[in-house]
C-alpha positions, -999 to +999 in steps of 0.1 A: +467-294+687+471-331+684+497-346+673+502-375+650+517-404+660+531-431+636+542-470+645+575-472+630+583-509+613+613-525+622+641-521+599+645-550+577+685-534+572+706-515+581+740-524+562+731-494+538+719-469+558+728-430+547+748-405+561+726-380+580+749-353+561+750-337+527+787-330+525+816-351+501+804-365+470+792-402+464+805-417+430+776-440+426+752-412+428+769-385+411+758-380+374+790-387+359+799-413+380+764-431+370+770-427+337+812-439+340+796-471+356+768-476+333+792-473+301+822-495+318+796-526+320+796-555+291+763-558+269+768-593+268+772-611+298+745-622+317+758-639+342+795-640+358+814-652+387+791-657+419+792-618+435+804-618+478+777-607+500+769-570+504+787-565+473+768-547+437+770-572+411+778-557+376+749-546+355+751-562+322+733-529+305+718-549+275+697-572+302+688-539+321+671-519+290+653-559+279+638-559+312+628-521+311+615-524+274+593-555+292+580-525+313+575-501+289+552-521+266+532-527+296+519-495+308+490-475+300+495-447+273+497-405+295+472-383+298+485-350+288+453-331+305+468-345+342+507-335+336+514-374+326+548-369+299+567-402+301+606-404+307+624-417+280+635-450+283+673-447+284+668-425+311+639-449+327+674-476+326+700-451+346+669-435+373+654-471+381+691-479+396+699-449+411+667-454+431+675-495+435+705-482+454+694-455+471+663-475+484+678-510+493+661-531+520+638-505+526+597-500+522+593-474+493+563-456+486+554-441+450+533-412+454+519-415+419+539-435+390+531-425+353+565-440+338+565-467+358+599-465+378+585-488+406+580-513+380+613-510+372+630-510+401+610-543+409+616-562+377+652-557+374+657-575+413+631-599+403+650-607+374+685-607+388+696-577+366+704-561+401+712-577+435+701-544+456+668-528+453+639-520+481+621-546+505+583-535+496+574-511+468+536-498+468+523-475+441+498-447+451+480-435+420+447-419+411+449-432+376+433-473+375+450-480+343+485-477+362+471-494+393+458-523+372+491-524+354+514-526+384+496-552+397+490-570+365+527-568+361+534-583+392+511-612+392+523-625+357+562-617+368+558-631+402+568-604+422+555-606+453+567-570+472+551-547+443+520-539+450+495-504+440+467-487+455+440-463+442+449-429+458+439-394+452+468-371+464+441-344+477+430-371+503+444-377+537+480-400+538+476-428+566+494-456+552+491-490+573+527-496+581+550-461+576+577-461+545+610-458+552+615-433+516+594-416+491+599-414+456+574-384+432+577-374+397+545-349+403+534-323+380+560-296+381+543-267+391+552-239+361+519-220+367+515-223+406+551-221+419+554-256+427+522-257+450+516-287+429+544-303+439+543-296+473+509-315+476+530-350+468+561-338+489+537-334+515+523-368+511+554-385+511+565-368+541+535-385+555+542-420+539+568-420+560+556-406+594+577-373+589+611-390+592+624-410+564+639-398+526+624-386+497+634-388+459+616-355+440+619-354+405+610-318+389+620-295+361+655-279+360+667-254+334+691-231+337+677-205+313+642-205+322+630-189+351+596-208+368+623-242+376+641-221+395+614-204+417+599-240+418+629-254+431+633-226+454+595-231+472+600-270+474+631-267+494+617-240+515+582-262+523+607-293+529+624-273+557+597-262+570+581-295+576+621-305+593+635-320+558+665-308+543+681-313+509+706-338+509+716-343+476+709-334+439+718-344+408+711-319+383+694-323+346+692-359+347+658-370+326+646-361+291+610-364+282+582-372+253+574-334+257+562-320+226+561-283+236+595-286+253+619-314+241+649-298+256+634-295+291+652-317+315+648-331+355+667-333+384+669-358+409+661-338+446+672-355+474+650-349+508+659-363+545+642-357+578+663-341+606+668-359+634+638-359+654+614-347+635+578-356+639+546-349+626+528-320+642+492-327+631+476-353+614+474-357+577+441-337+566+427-336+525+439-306+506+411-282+502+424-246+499+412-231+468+446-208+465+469-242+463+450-260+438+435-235+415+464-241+387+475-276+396+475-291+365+482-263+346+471-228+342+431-224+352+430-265+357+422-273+387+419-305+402+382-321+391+384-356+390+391-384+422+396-409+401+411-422+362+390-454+359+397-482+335+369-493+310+384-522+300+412-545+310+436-535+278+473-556+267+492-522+265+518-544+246+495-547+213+473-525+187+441-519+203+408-526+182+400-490+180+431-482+166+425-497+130+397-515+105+407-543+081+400-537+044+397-572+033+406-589-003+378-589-028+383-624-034+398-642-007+426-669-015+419-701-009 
C-alpha cells in the first residue's frame, strides 16, 4: 500500500506548545475556569497598561461580544436541511477564545464553519480584543454563501491570514501546506452513530498530515442516549487513526435548535501520538453504508455544492423579505 507523505511547515512558534499528555487540569481551559475569567474582566475598559511579551492581555468582555455581534450580522442565514443550527452568541464569545488560545501561532483549518468561529477568532486579534490567536485560519466549506462571507469579511476588515475555500467534505483532503490543528462543528450524527462526524474528523486528521490537534464540537447530554454512542464511535475512529482524546470540556454550547433547546455541546479535544503518520492517501468518501443518513434519517448526501445567487449584505432586510404600501397622497 502506499503511503502518504506530507511536507510539514516550519513552526512559526513554539512558546505555546501543549503537553503531549491528558493528565492535571488547565484553568484556562476548564469550563469554570473560562467562565471565572470571563466574569472577573471589566466591560469598560478598552485599553490598559501596555501587556509584557508572552503575556494574555485582559479581555474587556463588552469589546469581545461588539466585535462578535460585527460577525454575527455578517453571515449567511442556516440551512436546516444540511444540519446548519447556529451557536448562540454568548457562547460564539467564550468558544472563539478558548480556540484563540488553544490555537496560537499556529495554521488552523475549519473543516466547515456555519457559525462562523474562524471569523471570530480572526476579528477579535485583528481588532486587539485578544493578543493570542492562530497564524493562518482557512475555512473549508461546501456552502458559497459562507465562503463569500469569510472572505468578504476579511477584505473589508483587513485581515490578511483569513482566508476560505469551496470544499466538499466527501472529496479527497490534500491541503497545499499541512495545518498544524483542526477545528469541526459537523452534523452530530443522531441517526448514523456519528458516521457523520467521522467524515470531518477524518478530514481534519488529513488537514494536518495525521499529526497535529483537533477541536470536535458534538452533542452531549446526559439523559439521552445517541450522544453518548456518538461520543463513544468518535473516540474509537480517532484512536484508530493514532489520535487520542486529550481533553474535554463537557456541555459548553447552546443552540437556535427549535426541536431541542436544551440540547448542549462539548468541546472534544483530539492529539496525534507521537509518530503517527498517514497510512494511505486521502481518497473521496463513497461507501453507501457511511453516508446513507448523514444529514439526518434517509438524507443522504446529494448536493457538492450551496452556491450563492446573489452577493447579499446579511446585515440588512433583504428585498424579498417585505413590500412597501405607500401613502395615498404623498406629503410634500
Amino acid at each position: 500500500m502506499r503511503t502518504a507523505r506530507c511536507l510539514r511547515a516550519r513552526p512559526v512558534s513554539t512558546k505555546n506548545a501543549k503537553q503531549s499528555s491528558g493528565g492535571g487540569r488547565n484553568p484556562r481551559t476548564s469550563p469554570l475556569g473560562g467562565l471565572k475569567r470571563w466574569f472577573r474582566r471589566s466591560p469598560n475598559r478598552v485599553t490598559g497598561p501596555p501587556v509584557p511579551e508572552g503575556e494574555r492581555k485582559r479581555v474587556d468582555l463588552r469589546a469581545a461580544i461588539n466585535a462578535v455581534s460585527d460577525v454575527v450580522q455578517n453571515r449567511p442565514r442556516p440551512l436546516r436541511v444540511f444540519d446548519q443550527i447556529h451557536m448562540k452568541t454568548g457562547d460564539m464569545v467564550l468558544q472563539s477564545e478558548m480556540v484563540a488560545d488553544w490555537a496560537d501561532g499556529k495554521r488552523l483549518a475549519f473543516i466547515g464553519d456555519g457559525d462562523a468561529i474562524s471569523v471570530c477568532v480572526a476579528y477579535l486579534r485583528a481588532r486587539n480584543v485578544l493578543n493570542y490567536g492562530p497564524s493562518h485560519i482557512t475555512v473549508f466549506d461546501f456552502d458559497e454563501r459562507t465562503v463569500e462571507a469569510v472572505m468578504n469579511f476579511a477584505d473589508r476588515e483587513r485581515i490578511p491570514n483569513l482566508d476560505a475555500q469551496l470544499y466538499n467534505v466527501l472529496d479527497p483532503m490534500n491541503p497545499r501546506l499541512p495545518y498544524d490543528c483542526f477545528y469541526t462543528n459537523p452534523p452530530w450524527g443522531a441517526s448514523n452513530n456519528g458516521a457523520s462526524v467521522t467524515c470531518f474528523v477524518e478530514r481534519g486528521i488529513e488537514a494536518t498530515c495525521h499529526v497535529g490537534e483537533g477541536l470536535v464540537v458534538i452533542a452531549d447530554d446526559d439523559d439521552l442516549p445517541w450522544p453518548k454512542h456518538v461520543l463513544a464511535s468518535v473516540q474509537s475512529f480517532a484512536a484508530q487513526h493514532g489520535f487520542y482524546v486529550s481533553r474535554m470540556q463537557r456541555k459548553l454550547h447552546e443552540y437556535h435548535l427549535d426541536d431541542a433547546p436544551d440540547l448542549k455541546s462539548c468541546n472534544l479535544y483530539l492529539t496525534a501520538l507521537p509518530g503517527n503518520g498517514a497510512s494511505a492517501p486521502s481518497a473521496a468518501f463513497t461507501d453507501p453504508e457511511r453516508l446513507k443518513n448523514f444529514y439526518g434519517l434517509s438524507q443522504p448526501p446529494k448536493v457538492r455544492y450551496v452556491r450563492a445567487r446573489r452577493r447579499l449584505d446579511y446585515g440588512v432586510a433583504h428585498e424579498d423579505e417585505y413590500e412597501l404600501e405607500y401613502l395615498e397622497k404623498p406629503h410634500e
